[in-house]
N, C-alpha and C positions, 0 to 999 in steps of 0.2 A: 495467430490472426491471419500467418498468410494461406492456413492450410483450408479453412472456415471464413467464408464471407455473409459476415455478420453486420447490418448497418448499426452504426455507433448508437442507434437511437434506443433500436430492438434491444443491444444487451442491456444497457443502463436500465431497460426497464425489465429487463429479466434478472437483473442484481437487485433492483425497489423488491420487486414480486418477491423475488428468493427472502429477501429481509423482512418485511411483511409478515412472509410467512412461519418464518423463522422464529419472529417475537411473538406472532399468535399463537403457536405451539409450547415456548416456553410460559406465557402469561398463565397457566393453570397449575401448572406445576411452582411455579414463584409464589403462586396463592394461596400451598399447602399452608395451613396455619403455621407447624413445626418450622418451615421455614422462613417464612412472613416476622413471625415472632424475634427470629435472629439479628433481623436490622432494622431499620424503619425505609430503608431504601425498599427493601421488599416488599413495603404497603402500599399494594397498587390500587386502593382506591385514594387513600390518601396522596399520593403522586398522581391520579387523573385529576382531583381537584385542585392541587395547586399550578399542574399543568390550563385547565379551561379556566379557571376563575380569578388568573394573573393575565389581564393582557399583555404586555409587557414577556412574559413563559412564553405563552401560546404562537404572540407574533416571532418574536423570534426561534422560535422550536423550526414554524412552518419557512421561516427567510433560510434556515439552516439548511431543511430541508429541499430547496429550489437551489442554494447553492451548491452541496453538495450532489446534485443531480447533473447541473449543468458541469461543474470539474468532472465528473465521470464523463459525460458525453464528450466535452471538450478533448478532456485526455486521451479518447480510446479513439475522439477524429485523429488526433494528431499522430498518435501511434501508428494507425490503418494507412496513413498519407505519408509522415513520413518516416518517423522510424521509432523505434523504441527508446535507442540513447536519445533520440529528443527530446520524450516524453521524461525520461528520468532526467533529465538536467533541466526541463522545466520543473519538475517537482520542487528541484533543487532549490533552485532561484523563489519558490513560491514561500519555502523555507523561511530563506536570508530575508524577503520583502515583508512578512507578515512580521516577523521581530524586529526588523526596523523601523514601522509604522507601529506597533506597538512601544516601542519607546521613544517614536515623536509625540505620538501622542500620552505619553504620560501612564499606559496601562501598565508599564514594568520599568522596574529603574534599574540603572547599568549599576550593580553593584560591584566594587574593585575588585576581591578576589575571586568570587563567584561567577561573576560575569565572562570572566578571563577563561575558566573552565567552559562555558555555552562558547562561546568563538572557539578555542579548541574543539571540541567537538563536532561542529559544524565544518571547523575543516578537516577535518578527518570523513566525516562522511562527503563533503565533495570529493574528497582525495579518491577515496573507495567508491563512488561515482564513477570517476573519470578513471579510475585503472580499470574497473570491471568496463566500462564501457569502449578499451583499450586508446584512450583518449592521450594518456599517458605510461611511461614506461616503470617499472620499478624501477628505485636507484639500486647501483652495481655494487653497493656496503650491506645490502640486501641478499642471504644465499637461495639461491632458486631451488627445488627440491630436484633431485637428477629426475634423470629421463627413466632411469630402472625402476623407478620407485610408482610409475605414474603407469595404469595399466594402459594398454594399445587400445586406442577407439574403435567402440563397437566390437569388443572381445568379451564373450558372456563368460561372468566366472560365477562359480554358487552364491550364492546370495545378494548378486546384482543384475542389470538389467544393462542391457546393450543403449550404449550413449547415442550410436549411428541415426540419425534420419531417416527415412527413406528413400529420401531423395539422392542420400549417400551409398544404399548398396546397389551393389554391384547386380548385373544380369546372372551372374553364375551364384551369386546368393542366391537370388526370388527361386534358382533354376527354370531359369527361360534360357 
């Protein structure tokens, strides 16, 4: 994003468009009877009527819709202004709040052992959050991989591609 100035409004709506188009291209091929026949999810007239002729489907498809738009725009402002580990530790928290309010509200029940597994999980992925985001350190019971083993940045070897930025080489690379 810093290399492309893109206002947050334009991409969200070149990610609608791309997806649009995306599912207008697959709707004829899902059509094929051979493979229609294989689920009933594939019966895409039967899926547009229970889609238009539930209001209840329809309203909430299109509130889906508007929300999901608005978290893209929101998140790619936040990202642009301030920074990426923002953005991903907001995710986070979007996370931990949607399943707290889901079990105030009574849509999921904190079941003992099973539930115990979602809380692990969830902190495992802040953990993995917050170290990629170098928020935190590995603990030292932890063995780091040597330094021999890890190639030199920006050293092209056969079948990979140089890690360097641009902004990282040197004048006597470009050869200026």
């Amino acid at each position: 994003m810093e290399r492309y100035s893109v206002a947050p409004l334009v991409a969200v709506g070149y990610e609608g468009l791309f997806g649009t188009l995306s599912i207008l291209l697959c709707i004829p091929i899902l059509s094929i009877p051979s493979i229609s026949q294989l689920s009933p999810f594939f019966d895409l007239p039967r899926g547009w009527h229970q889609s238009v002729d539930n209001p209840a489907v329809l309203y909430s498809g299109i509130a889906t819709a508007i929300s999901i738009a608005f978290f893209n725009f929101f998140g790619l402002s936040v990202t642009r202004h301030v920074s990426a580990t923002a953005r991903s530790l907001t995710d986070t928290c979007r996370t931990l709040s949607i399943w707290i309010i889901s079990l105030g509200l009574g849509w999921e029940m904190f079941v003992f052992p099973a539930s115990l597994l979602q809380v692990l999980g969830f902190s495992v992925l802040v953990y993995g959050t917050f170290l990629y985001n170098n928020l935190v350190r590995i603990p030292a019971f932890i063995p780091r991989p040597s330094l021999d083993m890890i190639p030199p940045r920006g050293e092209n070897q056969p079948g990979s591609s140089s890690l360097a930025s641009p902004s990282e080489t040197t004048n006597a690379e470009r050869g200026e």
